[in-house]
DRENKE-132742 format. One line per 2 residues: for each residue x, y, z of C-alpha. Coordinates in nm, 4 decimals. Layout:
DRENKE-132742
X,Y,Z  ... .
***
This chain:
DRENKE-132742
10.5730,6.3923,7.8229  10.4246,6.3536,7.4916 .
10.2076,6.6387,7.2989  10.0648,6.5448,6.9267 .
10.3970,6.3832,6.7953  10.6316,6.5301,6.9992 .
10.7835,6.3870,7.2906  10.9534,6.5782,7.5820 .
11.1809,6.4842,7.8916  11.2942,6.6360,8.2216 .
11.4527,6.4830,8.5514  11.2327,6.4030,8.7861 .
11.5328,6.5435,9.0225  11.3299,6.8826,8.9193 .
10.9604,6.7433,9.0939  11.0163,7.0217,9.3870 .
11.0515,7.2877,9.1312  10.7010,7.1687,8.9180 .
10.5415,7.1381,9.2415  10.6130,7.4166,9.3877 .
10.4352,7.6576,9.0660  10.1710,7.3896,8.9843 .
10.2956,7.2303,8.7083  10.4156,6.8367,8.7779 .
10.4200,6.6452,8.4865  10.2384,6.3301,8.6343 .
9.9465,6.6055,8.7412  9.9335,6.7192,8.3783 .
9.8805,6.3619,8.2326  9.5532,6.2896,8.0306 .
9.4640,6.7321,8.0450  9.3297,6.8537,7.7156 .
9.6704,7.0516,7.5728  9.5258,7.4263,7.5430 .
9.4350,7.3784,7.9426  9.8498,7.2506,8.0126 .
9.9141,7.5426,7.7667  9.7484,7.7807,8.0189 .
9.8670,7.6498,8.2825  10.2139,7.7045,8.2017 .
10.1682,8.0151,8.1019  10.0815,8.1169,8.4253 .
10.3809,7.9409,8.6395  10.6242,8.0969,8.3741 .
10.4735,8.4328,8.4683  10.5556,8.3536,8.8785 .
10.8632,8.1662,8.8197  11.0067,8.4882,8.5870 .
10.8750,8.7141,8.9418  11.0625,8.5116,9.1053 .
11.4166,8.5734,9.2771  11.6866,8.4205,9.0813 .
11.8675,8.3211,9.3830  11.5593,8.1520,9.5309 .
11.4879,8.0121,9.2093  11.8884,7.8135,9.2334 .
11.7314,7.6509,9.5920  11.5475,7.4092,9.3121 .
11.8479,7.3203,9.1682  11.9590,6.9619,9.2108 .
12.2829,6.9643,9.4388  12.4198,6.6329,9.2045 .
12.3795,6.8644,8.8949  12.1250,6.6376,8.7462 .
11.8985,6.9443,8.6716  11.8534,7.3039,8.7295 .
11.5402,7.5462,8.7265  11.6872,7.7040,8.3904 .
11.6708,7.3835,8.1523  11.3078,7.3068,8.3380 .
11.1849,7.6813,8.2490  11.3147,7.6041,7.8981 .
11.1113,7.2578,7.9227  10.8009,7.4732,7.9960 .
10.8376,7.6906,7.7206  10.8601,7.3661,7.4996 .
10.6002,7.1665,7.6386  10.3642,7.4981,7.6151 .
10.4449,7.6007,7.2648  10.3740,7.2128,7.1588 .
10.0616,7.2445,7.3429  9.9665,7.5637,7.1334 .
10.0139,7.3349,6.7975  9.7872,7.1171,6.8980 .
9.5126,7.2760,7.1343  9.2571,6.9610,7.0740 .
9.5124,6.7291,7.1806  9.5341,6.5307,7.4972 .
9.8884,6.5677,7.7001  10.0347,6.2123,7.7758 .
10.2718,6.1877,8.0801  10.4984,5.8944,8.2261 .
10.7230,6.0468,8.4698 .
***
């Protein structure tokens, strides 16, 4: 995922999780930033309502990714999308 000049990654092993609160990546793609921004703003505020030990059913059994590292992807992804509001998000999942 690519904001401005920053470019982020995630397993897609983690597509249930960013389903499940409305924010998969390859939805996201070609969104003006400050609207991806908002957006996960709002899943961070379910996913933090949410029961830790439902949030571990996301995890991936293999250990190829866990709902932790994709909340910290979120928090990334947003705060590059607060840099650059005007900017267009580019995804290739």
């Amino acid at each position: 995922m690519d904001v401005g000049d920053e470019s982020f990654n995630m397993t897609s092993n983690m597509s249930k999780f960013f389903v499940h609160y409305g924010v998969y990546p390859p939805e996201l793609d070609a969104k003006p930033a400050l609207d991806v921004a908002v957006c996960i703003e709002a899943a961070l505020q379910s996913i933090m309502a949410t029961d830790t030990d439902k949030l571990d059913t996301f995890d991936d059994p293999g250990g190829w990714g866990n709902w932790s590292a994709a909340v910290g992807f979120l928090r990334e992804i947003r705060a590059a999308c607060c840099r650059v509001p005007g900017d267009t998000v580019r995804v290739s999942w």
